[in-house]
C-alpha atoms as one frame of an Amber mdcrd trajectory, in Angstrom:
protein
 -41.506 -24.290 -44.716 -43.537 -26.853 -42.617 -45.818 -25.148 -39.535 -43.586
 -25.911 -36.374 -45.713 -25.617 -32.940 -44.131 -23.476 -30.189 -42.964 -25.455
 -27.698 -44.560 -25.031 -24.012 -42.892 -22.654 -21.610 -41.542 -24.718 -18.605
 -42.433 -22.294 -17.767 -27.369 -23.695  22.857 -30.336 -22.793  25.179 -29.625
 -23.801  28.686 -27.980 -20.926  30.341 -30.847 -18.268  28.949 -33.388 -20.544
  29.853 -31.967 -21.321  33.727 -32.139 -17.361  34.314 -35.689 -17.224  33.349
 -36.195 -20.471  35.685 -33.854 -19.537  38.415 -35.225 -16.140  38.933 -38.969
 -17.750  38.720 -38.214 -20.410  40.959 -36.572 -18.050  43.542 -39.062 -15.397
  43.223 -41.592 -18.337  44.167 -39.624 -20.482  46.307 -67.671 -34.121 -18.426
 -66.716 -35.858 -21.023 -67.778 -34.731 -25.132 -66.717 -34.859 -28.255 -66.130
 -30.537 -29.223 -66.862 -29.533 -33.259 -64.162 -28.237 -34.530 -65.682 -24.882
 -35.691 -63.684 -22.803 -32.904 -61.503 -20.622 -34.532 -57.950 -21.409 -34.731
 -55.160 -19.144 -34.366 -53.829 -18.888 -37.999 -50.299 -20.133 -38.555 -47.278
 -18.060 -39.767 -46.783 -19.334 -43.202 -50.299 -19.508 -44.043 -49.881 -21.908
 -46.949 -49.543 -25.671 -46.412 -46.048 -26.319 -48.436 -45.318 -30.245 -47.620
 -41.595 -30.604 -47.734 -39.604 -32.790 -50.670 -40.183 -36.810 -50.855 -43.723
 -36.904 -48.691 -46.179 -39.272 -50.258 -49.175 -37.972 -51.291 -52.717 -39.124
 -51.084 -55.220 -38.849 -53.405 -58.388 -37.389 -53.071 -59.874 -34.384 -53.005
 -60.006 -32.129 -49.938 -58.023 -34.927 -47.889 -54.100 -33.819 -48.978 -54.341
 -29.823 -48.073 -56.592 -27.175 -48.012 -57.282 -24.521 -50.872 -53.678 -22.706
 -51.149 -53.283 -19.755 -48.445 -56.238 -21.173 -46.434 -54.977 -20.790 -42.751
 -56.178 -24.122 -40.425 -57.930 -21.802 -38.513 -60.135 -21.234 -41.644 -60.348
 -25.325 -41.977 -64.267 -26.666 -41.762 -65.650 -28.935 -39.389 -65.804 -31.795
 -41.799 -62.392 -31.140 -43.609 -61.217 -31.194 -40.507 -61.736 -34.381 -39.659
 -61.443 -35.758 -43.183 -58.430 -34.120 -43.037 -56.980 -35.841 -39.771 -58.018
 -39.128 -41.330 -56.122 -38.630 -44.534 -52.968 -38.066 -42.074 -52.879 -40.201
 -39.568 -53.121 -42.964 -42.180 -50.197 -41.186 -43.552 -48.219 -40.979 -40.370
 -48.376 -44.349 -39.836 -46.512 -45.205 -43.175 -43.450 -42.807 -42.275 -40.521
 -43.533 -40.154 -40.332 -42.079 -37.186 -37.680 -39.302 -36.950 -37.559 -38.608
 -40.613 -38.378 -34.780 -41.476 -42.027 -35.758 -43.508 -42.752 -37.847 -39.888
 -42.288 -34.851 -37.838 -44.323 -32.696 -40.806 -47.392 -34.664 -40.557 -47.221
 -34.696 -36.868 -46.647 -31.421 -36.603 -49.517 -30.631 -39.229 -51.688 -32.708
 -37.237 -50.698 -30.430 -33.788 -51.825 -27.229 -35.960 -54.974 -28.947 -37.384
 -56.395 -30.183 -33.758 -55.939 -27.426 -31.911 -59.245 -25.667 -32.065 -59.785
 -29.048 -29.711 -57.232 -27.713 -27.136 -58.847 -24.223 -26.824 -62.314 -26.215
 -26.442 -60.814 -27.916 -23.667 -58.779 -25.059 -21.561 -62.316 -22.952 -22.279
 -63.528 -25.247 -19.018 -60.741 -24.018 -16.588 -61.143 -20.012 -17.741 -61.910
 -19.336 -14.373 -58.836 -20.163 -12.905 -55.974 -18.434 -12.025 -53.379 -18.933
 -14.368 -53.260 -17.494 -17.825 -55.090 -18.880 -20.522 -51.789 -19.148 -22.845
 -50.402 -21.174 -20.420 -53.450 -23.691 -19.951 -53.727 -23.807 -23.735 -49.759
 -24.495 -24.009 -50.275 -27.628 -21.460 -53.143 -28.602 -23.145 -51.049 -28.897
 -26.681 -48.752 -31.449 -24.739 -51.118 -33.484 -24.189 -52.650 -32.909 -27.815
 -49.152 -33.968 -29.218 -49.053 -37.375 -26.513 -52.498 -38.071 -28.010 -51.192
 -37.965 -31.632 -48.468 -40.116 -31.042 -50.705 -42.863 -29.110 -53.990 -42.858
 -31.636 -54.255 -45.868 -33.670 -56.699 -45.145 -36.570 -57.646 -49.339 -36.805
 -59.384 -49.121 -33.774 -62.201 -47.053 -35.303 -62.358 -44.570 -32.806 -62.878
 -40.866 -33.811 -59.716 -38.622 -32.867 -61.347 -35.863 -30.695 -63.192 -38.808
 -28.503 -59.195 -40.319 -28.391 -57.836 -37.551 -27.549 -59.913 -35.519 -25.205
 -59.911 -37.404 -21.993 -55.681 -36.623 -22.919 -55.547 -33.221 -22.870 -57.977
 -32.499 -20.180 -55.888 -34.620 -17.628 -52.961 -33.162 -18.854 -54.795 -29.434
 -17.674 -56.030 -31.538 -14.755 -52.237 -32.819 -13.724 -50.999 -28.927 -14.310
 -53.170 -27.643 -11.803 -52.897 -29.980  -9.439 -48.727 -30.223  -9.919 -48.418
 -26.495  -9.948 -51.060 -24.362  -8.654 -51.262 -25.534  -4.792 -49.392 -22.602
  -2.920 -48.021 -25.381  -0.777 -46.809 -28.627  -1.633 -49.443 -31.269  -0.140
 -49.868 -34.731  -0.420 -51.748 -36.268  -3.764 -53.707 -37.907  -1.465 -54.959
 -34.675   0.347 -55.964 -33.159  -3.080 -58.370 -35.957  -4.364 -59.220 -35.702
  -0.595 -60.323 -32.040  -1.020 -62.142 -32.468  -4.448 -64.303 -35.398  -2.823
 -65.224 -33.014  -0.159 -65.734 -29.996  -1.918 -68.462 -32.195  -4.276 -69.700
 -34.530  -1.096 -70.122 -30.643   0.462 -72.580 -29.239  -2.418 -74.724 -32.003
  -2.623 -75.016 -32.249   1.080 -75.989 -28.724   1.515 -78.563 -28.989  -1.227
 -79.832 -31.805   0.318 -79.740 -29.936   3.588 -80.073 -26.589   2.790 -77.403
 -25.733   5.069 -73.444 -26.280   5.572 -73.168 -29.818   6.327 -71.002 -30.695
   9.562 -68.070 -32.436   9.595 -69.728 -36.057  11.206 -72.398 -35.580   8.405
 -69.036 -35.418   6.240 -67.037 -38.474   7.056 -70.294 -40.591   6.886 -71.130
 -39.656   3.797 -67.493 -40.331   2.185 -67.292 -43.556   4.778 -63.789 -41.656
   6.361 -63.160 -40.875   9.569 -63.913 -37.082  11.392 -59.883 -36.614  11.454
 -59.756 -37.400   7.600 -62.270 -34.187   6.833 -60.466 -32.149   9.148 -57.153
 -32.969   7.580 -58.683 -32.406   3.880 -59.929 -29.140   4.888 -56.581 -28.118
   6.433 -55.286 -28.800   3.278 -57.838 -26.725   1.625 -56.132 -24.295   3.026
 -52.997 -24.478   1.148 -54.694 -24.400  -2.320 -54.609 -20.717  -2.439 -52.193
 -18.022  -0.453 -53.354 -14.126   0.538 -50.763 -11.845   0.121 -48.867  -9.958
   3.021 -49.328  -6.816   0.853 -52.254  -7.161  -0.388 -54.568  -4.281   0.583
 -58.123  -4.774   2.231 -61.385  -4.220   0.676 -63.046  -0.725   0.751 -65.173
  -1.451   3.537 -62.440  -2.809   5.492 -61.059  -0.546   8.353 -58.116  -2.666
   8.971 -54.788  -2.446   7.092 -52.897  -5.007   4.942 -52.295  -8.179   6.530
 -48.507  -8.150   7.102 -49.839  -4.889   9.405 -51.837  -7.043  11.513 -49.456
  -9.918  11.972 -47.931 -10.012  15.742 -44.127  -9.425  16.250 -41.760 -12.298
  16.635 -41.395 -13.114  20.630 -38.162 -14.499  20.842 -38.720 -15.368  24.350
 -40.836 -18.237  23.546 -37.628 -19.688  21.815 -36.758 -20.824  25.318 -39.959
 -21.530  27.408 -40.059 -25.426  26.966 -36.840 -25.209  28.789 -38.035 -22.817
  31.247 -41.128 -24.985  31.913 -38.598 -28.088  32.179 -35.897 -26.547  34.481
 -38.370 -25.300  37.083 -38.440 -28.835  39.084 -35.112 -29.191  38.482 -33.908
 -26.285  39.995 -36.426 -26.623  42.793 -34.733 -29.674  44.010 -30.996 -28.102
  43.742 -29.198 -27.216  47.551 -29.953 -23.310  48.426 -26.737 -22.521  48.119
 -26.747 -23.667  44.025 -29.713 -22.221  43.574 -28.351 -18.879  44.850 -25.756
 -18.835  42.642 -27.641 -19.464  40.207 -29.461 -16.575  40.266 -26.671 -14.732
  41.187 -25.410 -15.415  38.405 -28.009 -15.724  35.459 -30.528 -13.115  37.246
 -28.022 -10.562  38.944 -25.580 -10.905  35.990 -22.554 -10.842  38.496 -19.440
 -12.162  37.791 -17.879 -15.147  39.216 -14.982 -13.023  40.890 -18.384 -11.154
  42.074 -19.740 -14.254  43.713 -16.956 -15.273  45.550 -16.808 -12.196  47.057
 -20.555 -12.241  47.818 -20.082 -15.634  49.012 -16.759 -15.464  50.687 -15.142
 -18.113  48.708 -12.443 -18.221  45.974 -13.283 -17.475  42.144 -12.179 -21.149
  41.404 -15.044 -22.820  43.837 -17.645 -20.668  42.424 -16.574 -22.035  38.973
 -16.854 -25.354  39.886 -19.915 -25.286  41.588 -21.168 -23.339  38.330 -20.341
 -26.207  36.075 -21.250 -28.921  38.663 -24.819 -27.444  38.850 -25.133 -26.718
  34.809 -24.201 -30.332  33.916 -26.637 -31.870  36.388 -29.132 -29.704  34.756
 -28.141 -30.576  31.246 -28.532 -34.167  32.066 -31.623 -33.728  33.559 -33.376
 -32.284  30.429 -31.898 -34.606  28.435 -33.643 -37.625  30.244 -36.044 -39.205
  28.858 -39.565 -40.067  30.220
């Protein structure tokens, strides 16, 4: 039974607002090559049983290790004269046949002590280290299939620079709390390095002019990367404060929804318009929107039918709906 690799988890606002205004308005008038003598995680079967038909290669040490030798246990220089032996072998198989996808997947198990070299740099991040070392194996196996052994280039110096981007493109595809711009994430990585050396230099926070002339951008461009900063990482609403902390959680501190501010752009807008309106639309307006009387109520207030007071209403409404929707 060949050693098969896990495969990675994937893993309408008027009439509200022309109370508000008519009551107002009246009221106012580094890159390395790794060793490969990190331990390996053993693989299930233990034994390295090739499957019917593969072609062998002679030599010793360079076809499989000693029998129930996990790759874990696999030296340094086996290793390597190991991944030799195969990829040599790889290239003389068709691709899709079952002794292809052995010695490919034989060559995943062997190299990935190079994988768990490479996620060791990001251990300080967030996300679990199974899942870093899962992404890494993709781009272990994209490696594999794009080495070419004639080119005399050792494997791990291939195929490093391939699995650390592949950690790199991870991170920076999946672990922003909010979605921002590629742009704004190489931004933030320029000024996060541009900021160390400057306060080294310094030996104090540099500013943001200091900022944009050392990364030849302009004042708005820092301020825009470190907005986006921002979004990298996200605090919980429940999270609960440190011990010296007197406050509660932050969803506790957060200020109540004012629904009222919904409608103050239209207030703010209305306010001239109303102001210019006869007295006697501007009454009923109020009247109306303020008082909260009825037309019937009006008319009687006014001493005029139910029907003019209607009219008037929607005269007065539509001249104010037209005048917001003007443009300057």
């Amino acid at each position: 039974m060949s050693p098969q690799l896990d495969e990675p988890r994937t893993e309408p606002h008027a009439a509200p607002a022309v109370a508000v205004a008519a009551h107002e308005t009246a009221s106012a008038a580094s890159s390395t090559t790794p060793p490969f003598a990190e331990p390996v995680e053993p693989v299930d079967s233990g034994e390295f049983a090739e499957p019917p038909g593969t072609p062998a290669v002679e030599g010793p040490h360079l076809d499989k290790p000693a029998e129930g030798t996990p790759f874990g246990e696999v030296g340094p220089l086996d290793a390597r004269a190991m991944s030799k032996s195969l990829f040599e072998r790889l290239a003389s198989l068709d691709e899709g046949t079952h002794s292809h996808s052995y010695v490919r997947n034989t060559l995943v198990e062997l190299n990935l002590a190079l994988v768990k070299f490479a996620a060791s740099r990001f251990r300080s991040r967030s996300e679990p280290m199974e899942d870093i070392v899962q992404v890494g194996t993709i781009g272990l196996i994209k490696a594999i299939d794009r080495f070419e052994p004639d080119r005399g280039v050792e494997f791990p110096t291939f195929a490093m620079p391939t699995i650390v981007g592949e950690i790199k493109r991870f991170f920076r595809d999946t672990s922003w709390s909010v979605r921002v711009p590629r742009r704004l994430q190489e931004l933030r990585l320029d000024l996060a390095k541009a900021g160390d050396e400057l306060a080294q230099q310094l030996d104090r926070a540099p500013t943001v002019a200091e900022l944009a002339e050392r990364l030849d951008i302009t004042r708005e461009e820092v301020v825009e990367g470190m907005t986006a900063s921002n979004a990298y990482t996200a605090s919980s609403l429940d999270a609960q404060p440190e011990e010296d902390d007197s406050e509660g959680a932050l969803a506790d501190r957060i200020g109540y929804e004012d629904h009222g501010l919904e409608g103050i752009e239209y207030i703010e807008s209305l306010k001239p318009l109303i102001a210019e309106l006869p007295q006697r639309d501007r009454h009923i307006l109020s009247l109306r929107f303020v008082a909260n009387m009825t037309q019937s109520e009006i008319g009687e207030e006014l001493g005029i039918s139910q029907m003019h007071v209607s009219r008037l209403l929607s005269r007065t409404l539509t001249k104010l709906r037209k005048g917001l929707l003007v443009e300057e």
